[in-house]
mmJSON file of the N, C-alpha and C atoms, coordinates in Angstrom:
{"data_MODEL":{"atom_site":{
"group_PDB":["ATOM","ATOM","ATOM","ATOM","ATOM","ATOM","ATOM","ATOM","ATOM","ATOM","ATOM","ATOM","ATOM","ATOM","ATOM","ATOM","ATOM","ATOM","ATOM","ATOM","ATOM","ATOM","ATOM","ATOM","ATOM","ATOM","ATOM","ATOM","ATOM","ATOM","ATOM","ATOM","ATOM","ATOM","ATOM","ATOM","ATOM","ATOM","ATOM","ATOM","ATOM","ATOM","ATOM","ATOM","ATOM","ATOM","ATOM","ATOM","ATOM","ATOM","ATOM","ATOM","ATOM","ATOM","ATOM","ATOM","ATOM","ATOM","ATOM","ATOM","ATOM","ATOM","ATOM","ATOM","ATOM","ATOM","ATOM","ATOM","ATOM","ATOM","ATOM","ATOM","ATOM","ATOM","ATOM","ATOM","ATOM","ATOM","ATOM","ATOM","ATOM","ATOM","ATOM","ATOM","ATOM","ATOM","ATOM","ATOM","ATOM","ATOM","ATOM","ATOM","ATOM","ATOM","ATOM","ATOM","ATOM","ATOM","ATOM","ATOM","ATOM","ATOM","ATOM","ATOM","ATOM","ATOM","ATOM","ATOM","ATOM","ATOM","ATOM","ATOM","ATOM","ATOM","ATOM","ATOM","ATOM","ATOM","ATOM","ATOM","ATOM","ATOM","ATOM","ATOM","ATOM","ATOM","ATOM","ATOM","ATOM","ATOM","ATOM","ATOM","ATOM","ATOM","ATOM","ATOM","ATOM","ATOM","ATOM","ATOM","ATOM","ATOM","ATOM","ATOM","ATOM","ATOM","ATOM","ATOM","ATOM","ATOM","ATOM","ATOM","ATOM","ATOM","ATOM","ATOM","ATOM","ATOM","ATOM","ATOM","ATOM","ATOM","ATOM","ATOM","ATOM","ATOM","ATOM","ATOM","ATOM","ATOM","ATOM","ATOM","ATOM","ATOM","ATOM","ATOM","ATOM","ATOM","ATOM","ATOM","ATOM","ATOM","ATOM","ATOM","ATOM","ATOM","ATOM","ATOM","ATOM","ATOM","ATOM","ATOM","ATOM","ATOM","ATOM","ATOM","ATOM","ATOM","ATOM","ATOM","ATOM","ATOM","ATOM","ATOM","ATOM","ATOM","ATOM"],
"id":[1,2,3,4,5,6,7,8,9,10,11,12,13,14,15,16,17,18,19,20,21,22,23,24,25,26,27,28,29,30,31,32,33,34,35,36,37,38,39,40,41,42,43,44,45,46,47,48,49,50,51,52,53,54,55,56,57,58,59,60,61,62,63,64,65,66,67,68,69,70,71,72,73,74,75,76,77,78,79,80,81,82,83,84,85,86,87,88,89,90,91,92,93,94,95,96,97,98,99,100,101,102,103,104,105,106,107,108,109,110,111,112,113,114,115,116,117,118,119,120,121,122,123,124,125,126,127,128,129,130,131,132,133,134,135,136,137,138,139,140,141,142,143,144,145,146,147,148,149,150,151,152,153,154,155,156,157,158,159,160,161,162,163,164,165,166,167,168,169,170,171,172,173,174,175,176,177,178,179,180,181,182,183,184,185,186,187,188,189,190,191,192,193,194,195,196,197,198,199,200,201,202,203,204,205,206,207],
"type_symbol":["N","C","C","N","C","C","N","C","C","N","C","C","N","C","C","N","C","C","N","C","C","N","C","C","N","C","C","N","C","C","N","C","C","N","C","C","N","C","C","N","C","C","N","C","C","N","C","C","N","C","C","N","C","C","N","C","C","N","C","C","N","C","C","N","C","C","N","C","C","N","C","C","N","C","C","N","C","C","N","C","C","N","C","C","N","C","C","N","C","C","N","C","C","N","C","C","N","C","C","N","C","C","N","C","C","N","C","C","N","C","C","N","C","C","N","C","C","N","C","C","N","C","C","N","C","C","N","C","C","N","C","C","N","C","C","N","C","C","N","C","C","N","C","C","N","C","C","N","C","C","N","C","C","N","C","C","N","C","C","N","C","C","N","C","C","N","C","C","N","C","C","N","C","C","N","C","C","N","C","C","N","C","C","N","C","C","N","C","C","N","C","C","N","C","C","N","C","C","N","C","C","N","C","C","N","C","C"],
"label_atom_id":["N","CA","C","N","CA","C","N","CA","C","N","CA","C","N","CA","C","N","CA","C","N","CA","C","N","CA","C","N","CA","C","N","CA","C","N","CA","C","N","CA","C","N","CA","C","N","CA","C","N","CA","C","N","CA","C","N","CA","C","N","CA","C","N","CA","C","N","CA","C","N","CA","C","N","CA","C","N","CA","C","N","CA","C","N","CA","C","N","CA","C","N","CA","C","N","CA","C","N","CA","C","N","CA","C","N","CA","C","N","CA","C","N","CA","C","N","CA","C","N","CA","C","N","CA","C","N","CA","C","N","CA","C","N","CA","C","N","CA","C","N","CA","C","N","CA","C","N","CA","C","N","CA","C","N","CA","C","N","CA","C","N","CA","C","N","CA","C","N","CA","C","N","CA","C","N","CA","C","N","CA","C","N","CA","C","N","CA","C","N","CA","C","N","CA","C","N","CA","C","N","CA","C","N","CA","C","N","CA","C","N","CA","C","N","CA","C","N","CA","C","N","CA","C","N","CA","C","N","CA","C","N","CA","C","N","CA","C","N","CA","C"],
"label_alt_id":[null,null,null,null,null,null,null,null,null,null,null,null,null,null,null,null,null,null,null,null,null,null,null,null,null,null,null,null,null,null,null,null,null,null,null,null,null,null,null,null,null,null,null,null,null,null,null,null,null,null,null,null,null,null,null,null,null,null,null,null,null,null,null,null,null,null,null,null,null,null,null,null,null,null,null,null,null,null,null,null,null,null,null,null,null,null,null,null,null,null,null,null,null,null,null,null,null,null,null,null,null,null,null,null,null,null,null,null,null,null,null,null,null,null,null,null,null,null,null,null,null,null,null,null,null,null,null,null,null,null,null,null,null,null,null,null,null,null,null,null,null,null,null,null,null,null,null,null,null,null,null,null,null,null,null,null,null,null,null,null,null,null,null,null,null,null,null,null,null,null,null,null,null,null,null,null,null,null,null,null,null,null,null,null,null,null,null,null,null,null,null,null,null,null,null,null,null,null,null,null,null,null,null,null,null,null,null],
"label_comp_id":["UNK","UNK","UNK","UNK","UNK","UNK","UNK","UNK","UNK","UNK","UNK","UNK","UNK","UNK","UNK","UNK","UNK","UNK","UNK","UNK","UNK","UNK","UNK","UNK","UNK","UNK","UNK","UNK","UNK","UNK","UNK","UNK","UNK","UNK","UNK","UNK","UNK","UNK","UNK","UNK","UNK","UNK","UNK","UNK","UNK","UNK","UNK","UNK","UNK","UNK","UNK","UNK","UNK","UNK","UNK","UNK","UNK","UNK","UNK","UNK","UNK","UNK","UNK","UNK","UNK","UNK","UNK","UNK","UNK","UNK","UNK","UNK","UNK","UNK","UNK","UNK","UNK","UNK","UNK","UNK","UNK","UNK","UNK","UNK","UNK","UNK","UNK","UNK","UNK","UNK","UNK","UNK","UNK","UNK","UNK","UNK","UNK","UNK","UNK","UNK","UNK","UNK","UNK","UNK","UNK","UNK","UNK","UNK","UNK","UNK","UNK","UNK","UNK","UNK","UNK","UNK","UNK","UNK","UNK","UNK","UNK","UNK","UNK","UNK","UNK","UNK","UNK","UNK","UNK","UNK","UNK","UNK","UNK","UNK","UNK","UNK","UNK","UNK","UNK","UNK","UNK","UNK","UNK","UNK","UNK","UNK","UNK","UNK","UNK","UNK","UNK","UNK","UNK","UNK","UNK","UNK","UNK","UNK","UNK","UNK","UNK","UNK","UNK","UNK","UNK","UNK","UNK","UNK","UNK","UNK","UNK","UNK","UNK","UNK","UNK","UNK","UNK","UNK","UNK","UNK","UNK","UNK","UNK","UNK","UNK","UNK","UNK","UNK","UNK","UNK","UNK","UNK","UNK","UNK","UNK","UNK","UNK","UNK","UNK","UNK","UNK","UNK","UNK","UNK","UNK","UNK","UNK"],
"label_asym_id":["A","A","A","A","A","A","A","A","A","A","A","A","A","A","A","A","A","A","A","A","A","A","A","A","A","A","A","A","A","A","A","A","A","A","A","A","A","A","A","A","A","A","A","A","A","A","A","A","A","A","A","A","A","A","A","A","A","A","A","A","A","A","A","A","A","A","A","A","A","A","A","A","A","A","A","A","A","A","A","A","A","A","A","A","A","A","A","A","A","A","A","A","A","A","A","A","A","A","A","A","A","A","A","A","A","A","A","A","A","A","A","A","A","A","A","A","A","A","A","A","A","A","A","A","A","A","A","A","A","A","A","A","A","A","A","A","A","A","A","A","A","A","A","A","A","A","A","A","A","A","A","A","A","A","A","A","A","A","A","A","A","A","A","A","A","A","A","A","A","A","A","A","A","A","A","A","A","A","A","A","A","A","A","A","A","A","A","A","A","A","A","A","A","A","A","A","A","A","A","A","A","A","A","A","A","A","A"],
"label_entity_id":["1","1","1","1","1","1","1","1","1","1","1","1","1","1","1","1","1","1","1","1","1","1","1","1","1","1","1","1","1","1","1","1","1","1","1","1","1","1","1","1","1","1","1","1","1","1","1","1","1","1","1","1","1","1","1","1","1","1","1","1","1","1","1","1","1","1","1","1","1","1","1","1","1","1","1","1","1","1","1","1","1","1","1","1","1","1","1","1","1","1","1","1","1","1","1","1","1","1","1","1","1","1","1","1","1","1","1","1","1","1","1","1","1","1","1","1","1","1","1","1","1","1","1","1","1","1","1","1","1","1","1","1","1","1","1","1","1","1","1","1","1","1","1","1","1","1","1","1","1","1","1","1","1","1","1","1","1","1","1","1","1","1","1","1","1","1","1","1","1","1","1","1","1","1","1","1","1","1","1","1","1","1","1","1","1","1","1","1","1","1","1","1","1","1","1","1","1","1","1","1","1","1","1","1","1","1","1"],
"label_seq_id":[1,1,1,2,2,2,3,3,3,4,4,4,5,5,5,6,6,6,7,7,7,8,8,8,9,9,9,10,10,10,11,11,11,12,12,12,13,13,13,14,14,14,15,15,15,16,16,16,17,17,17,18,18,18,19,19,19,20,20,20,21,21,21,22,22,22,23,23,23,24,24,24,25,25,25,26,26,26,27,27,27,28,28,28,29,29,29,30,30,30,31,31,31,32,32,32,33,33,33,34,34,34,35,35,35,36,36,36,37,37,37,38,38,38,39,39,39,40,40,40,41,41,41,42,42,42,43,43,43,44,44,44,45,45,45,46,46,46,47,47,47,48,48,48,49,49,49,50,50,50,51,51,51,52,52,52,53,53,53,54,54,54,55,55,55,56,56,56,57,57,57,58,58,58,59,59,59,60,60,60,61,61,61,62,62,62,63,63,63,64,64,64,65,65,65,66,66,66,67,67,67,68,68,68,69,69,69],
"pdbx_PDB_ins_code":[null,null,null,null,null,null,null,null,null,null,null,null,null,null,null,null,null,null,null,null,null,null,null,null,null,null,null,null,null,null,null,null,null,null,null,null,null,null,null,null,null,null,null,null,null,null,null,null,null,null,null,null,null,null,null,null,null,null,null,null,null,null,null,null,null,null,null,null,null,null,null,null,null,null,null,null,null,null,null,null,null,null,null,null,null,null,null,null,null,null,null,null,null,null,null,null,null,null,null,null,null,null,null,null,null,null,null,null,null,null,null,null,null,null,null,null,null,null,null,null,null,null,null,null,null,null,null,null,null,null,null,null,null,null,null,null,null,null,null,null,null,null,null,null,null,null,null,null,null,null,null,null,null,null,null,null,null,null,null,null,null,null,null,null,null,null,null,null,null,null,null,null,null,null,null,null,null,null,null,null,null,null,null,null,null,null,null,null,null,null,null,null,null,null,null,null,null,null,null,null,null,null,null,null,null,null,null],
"Cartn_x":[49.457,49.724,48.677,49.107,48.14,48.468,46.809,46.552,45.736,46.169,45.705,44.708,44.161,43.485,43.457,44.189,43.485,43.455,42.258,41.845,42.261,42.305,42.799,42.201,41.389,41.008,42.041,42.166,43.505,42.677,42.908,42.958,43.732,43.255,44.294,44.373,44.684,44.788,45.28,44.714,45.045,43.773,44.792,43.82,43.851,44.197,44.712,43.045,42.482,41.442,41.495,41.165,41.439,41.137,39.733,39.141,39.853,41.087,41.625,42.285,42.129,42.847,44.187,44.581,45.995,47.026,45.772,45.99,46.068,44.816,45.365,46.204,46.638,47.973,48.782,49.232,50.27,50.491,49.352,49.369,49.6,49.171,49.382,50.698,51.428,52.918,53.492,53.426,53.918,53.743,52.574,52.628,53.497,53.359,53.59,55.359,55.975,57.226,57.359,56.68,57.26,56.895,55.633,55.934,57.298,57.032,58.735,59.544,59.811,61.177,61.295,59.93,59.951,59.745,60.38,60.268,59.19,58.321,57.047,56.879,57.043,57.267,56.027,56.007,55.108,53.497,53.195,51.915,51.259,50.287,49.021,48.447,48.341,47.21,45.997,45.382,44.437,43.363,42.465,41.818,40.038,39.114,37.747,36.754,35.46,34.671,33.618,33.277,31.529,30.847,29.53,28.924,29.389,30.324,31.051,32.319,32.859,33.846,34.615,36.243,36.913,36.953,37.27,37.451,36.309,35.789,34.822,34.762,34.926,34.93,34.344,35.251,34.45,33.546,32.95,31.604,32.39,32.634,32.876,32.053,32.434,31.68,32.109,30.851,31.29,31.153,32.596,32.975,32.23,31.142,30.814,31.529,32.016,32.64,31.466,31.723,30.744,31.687,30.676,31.171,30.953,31.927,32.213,31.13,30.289,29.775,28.607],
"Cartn_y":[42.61,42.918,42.231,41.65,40.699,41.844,41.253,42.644,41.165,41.683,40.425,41.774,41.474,41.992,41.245,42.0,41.038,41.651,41.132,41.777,41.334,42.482,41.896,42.426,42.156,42.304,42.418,43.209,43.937,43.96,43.842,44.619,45.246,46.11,47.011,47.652,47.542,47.815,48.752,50.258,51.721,52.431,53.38,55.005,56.082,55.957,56.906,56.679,57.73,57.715,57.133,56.246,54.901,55.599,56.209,56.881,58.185,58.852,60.316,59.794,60.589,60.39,60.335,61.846,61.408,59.863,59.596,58.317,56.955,57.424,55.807,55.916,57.238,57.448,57.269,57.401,56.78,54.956,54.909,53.169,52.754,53.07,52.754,52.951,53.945,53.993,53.275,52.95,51.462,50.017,49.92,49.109,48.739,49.443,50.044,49.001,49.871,49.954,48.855,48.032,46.538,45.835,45.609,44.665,44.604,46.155,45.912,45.78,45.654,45.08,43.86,43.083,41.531,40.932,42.058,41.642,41.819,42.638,42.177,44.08,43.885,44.862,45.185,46.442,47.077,46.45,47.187,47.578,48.776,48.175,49.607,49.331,50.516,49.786,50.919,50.555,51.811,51.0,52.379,51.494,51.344,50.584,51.02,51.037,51.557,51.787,51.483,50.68,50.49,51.399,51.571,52.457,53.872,54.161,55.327,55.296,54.365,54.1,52.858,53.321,53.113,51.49,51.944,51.094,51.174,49.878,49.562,48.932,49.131,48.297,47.257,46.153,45.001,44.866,43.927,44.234,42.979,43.026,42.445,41.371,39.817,38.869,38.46,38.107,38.44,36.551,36.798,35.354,34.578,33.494,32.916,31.74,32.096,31.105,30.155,29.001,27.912,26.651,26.182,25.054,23.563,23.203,21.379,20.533,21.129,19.759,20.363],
"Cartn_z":[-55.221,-53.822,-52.955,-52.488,-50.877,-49.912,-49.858,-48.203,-47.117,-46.326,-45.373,-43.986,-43.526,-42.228,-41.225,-39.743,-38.822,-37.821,-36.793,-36.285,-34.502,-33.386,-32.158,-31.135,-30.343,-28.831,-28.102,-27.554,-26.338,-25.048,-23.909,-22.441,-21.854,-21.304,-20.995,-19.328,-18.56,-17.349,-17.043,-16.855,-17.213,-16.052,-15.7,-15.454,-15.947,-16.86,-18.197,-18.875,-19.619,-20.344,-21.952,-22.083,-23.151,-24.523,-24.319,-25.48,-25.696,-24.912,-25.556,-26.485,-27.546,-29.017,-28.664,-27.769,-27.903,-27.443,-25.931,-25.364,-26.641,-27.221,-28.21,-29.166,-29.43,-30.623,-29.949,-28.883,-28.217,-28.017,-27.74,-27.708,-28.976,-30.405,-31.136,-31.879,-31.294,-32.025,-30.742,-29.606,-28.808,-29.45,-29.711,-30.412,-32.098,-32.608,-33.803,-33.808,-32.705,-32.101,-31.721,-30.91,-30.415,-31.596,-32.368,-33.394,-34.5,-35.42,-36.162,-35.227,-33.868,-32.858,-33.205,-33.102,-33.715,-35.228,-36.121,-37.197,-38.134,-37.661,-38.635,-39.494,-40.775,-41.16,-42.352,-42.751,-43.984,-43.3,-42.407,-41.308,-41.424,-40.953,-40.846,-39.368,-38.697,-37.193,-37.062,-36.673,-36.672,-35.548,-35.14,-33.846,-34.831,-34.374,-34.366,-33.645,-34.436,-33.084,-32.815,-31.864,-31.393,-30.624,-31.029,-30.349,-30.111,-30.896,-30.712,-30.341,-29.57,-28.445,-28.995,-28.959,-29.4,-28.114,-26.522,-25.643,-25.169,-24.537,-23.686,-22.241,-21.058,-19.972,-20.382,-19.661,-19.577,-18.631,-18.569,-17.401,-16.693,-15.237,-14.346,-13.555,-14.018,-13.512,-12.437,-11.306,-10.159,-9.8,-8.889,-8.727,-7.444,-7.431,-6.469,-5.684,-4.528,-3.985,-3.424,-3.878,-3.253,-1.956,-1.152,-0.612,-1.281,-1.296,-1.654,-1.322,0.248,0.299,1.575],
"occupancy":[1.0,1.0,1.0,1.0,1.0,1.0,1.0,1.0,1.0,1.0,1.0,1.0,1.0,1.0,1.0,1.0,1.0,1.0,1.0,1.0,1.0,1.0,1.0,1.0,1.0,1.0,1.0,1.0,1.0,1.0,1.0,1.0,1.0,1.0,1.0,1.0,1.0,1.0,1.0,1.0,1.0,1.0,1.0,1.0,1.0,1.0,1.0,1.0,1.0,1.0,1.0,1.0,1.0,1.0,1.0,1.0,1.0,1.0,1.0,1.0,1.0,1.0,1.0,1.0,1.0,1.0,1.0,1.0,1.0,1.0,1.0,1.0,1.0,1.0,1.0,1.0,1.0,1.0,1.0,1.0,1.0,1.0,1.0,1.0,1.0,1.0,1.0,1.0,1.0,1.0,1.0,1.0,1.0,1.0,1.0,1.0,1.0,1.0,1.0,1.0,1.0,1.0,1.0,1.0,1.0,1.0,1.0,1.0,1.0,1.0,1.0,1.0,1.0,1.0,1.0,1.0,1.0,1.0,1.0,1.0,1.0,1.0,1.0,1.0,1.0,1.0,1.0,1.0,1.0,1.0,1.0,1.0,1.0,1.0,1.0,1.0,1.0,1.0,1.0,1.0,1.0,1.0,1.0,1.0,1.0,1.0,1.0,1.0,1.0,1.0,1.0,1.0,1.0,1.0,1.0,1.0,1.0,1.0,1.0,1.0,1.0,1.0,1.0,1.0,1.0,1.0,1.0,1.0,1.0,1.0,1.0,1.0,1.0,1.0,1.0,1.0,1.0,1.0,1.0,1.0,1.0,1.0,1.0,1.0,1.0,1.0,1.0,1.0,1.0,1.0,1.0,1.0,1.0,1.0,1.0,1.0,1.0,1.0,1.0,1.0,1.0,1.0,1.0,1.0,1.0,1.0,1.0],
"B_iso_or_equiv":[0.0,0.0,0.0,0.0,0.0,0.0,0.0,0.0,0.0,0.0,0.0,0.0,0.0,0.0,0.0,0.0,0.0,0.0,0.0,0.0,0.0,0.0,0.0,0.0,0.0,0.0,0.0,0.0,0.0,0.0,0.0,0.0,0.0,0.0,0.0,0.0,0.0,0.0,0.0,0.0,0.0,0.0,0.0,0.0,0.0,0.0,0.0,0.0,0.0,0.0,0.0,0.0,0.0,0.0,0.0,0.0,0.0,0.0,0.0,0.0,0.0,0.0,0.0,0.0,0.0,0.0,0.0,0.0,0.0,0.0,0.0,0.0,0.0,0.0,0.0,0.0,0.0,0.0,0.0,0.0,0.0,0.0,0.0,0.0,0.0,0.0,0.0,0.0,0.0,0.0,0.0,0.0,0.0,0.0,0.0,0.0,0.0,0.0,0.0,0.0,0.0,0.0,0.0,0.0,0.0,0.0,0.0,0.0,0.0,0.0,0.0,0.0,0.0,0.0,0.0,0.0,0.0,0.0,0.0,0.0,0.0,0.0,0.0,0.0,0.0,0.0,0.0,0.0,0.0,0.0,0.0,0.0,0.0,0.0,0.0,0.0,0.0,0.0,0.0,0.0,0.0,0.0,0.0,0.0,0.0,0.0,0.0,0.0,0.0,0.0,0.0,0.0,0.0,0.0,0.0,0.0,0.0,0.0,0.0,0.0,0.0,0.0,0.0,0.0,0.0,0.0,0.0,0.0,0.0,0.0,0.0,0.0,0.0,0.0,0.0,0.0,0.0,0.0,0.0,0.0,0.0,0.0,0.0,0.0,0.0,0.0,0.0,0.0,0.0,0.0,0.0,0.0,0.0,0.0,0.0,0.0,0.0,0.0,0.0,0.0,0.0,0.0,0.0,0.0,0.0,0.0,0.0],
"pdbx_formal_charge":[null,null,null,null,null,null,null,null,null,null,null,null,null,null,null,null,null,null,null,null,null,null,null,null,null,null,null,null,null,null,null,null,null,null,null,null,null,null,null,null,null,null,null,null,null,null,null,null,null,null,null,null,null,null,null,null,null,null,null,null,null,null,null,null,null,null,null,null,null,null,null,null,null,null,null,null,null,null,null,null,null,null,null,null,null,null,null,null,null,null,null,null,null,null,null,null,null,null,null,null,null,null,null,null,null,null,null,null,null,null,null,null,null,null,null,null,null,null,null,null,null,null,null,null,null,null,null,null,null,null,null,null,null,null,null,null,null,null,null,null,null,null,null,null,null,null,null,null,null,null,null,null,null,null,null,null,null,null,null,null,null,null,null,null,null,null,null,null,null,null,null,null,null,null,null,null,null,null,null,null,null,null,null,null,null,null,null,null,null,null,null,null,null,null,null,null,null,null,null,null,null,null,null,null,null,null,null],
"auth_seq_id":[1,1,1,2,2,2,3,3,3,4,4,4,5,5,5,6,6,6,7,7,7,8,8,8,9,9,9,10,10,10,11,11,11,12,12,12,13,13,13,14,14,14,15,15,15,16,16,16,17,17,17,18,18,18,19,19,19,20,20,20,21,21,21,22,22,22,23,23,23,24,24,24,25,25,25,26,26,26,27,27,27,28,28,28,29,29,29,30,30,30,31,31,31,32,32,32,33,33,33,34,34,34,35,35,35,36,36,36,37,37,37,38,38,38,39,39,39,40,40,40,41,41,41,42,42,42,43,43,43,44,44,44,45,45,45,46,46,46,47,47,47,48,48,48,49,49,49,50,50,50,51,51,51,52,52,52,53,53,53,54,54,54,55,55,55,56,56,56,57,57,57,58,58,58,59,59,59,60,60,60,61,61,61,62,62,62,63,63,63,64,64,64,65,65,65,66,66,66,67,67,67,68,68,68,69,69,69],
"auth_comp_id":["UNK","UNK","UNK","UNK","UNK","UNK","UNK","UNK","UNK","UNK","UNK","UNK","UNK","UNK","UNK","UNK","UNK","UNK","UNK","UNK","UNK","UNK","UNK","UNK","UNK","UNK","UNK","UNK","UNK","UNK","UNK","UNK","UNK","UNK","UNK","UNK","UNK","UNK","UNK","UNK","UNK","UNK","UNK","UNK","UNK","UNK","UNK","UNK","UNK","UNK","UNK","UNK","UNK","UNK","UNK","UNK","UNK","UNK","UNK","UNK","UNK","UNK","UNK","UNK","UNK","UNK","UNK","UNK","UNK","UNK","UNK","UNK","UNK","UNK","UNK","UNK","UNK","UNK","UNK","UNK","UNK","UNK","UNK","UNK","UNK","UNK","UNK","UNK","UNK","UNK","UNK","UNK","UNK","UNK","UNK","UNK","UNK","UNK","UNK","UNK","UNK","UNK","UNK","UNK","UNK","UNK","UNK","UNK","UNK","UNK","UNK","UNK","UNK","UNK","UNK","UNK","UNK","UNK","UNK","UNK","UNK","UNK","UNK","UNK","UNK","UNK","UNK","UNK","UNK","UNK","UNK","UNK","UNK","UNK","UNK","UNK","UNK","UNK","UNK","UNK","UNK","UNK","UNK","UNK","UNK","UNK","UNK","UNK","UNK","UNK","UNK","UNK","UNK","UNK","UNK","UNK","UNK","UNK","UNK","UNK","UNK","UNK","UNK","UNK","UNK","UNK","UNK","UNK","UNK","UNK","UNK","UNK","UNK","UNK","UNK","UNK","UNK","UNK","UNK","UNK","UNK","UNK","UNK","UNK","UNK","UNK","UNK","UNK","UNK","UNK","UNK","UNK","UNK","UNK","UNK","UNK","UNK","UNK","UNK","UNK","UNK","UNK","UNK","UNK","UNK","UNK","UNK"],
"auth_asym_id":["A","A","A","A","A","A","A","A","A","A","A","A","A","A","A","A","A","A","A","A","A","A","A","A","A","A","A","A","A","A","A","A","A","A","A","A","A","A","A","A","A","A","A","A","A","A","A","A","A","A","A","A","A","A","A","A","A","A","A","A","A","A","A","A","A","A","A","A","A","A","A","A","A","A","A","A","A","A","A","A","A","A","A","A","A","A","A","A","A","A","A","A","A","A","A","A","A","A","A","A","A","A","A","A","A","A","A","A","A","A","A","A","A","A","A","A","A","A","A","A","A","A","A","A","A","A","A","A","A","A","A","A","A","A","A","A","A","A","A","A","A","A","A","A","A","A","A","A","A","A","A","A","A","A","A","A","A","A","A","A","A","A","A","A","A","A","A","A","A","A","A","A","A","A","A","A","A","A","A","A","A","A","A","A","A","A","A","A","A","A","A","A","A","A","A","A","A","A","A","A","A","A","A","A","A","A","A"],
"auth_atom_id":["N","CA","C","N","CA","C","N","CA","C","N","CA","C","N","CA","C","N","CA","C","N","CA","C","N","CA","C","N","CA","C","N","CA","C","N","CA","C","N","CA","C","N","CA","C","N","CA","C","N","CA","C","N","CA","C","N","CA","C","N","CA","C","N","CA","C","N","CA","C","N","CA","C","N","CA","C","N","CA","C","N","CA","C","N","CA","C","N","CA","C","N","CA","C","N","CA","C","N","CA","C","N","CA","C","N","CA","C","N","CA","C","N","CA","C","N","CA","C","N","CA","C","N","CA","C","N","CA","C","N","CA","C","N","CA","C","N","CA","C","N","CA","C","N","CA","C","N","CA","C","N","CA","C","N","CA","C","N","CA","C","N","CA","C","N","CA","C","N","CA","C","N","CA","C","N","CA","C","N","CA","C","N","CA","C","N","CA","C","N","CA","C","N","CA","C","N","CA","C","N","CA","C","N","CA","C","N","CA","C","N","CA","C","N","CA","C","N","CA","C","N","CA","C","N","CA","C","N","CA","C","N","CA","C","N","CA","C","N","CA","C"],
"pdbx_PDB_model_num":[1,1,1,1,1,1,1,1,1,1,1,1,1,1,1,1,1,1,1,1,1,1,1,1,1,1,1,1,1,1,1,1,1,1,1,1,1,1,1,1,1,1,1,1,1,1,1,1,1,1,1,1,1,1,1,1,1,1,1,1,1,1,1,1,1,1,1,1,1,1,1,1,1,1,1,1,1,1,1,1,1,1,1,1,1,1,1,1,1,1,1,1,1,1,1,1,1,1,1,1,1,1,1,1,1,1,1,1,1,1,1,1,1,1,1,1,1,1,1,1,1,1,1,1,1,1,1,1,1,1,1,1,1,1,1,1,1,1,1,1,1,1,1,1,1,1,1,1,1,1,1,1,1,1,1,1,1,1,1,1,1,1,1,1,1,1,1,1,1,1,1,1,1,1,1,1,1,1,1,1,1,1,1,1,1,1,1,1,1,1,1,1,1,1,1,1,1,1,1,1,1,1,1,1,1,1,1]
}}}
């Protein structure tokens, strides 16, 4: 049996609390749900965690508008 792993960075644009369990069991049977839609079958998803925390804000780089000239 081949087991393959892979791994995926998501963003997510939400006011929903990212880290409630129930919140990411839900995302994860959405997901779950659109991949076998496209075929991809005999899956596992599961989330993990840094620092404790499943999601992390990204830290927001702040855009400098400059002049040309």
């Amino acid at each position: 049996m081949n087991q393959h792993e892979a791994r995926f960075k998501l963003k997510f644009q939400s006011e929903a609390d990212l880290n409630d369990p129930a919140v990411q069991q839900q995302i994860l049977e959405q997901l779950h749900a659109t991949l076998e839609k496209h075929g991809v079958a005999d899956f596992k998803l599961r989330w993990t965690q840094t620092d404790g925390l499943t999601f992390h804000k990204e830290k927001k780089t702040k855009e400098v508008e400059g002049s040309d000239g």
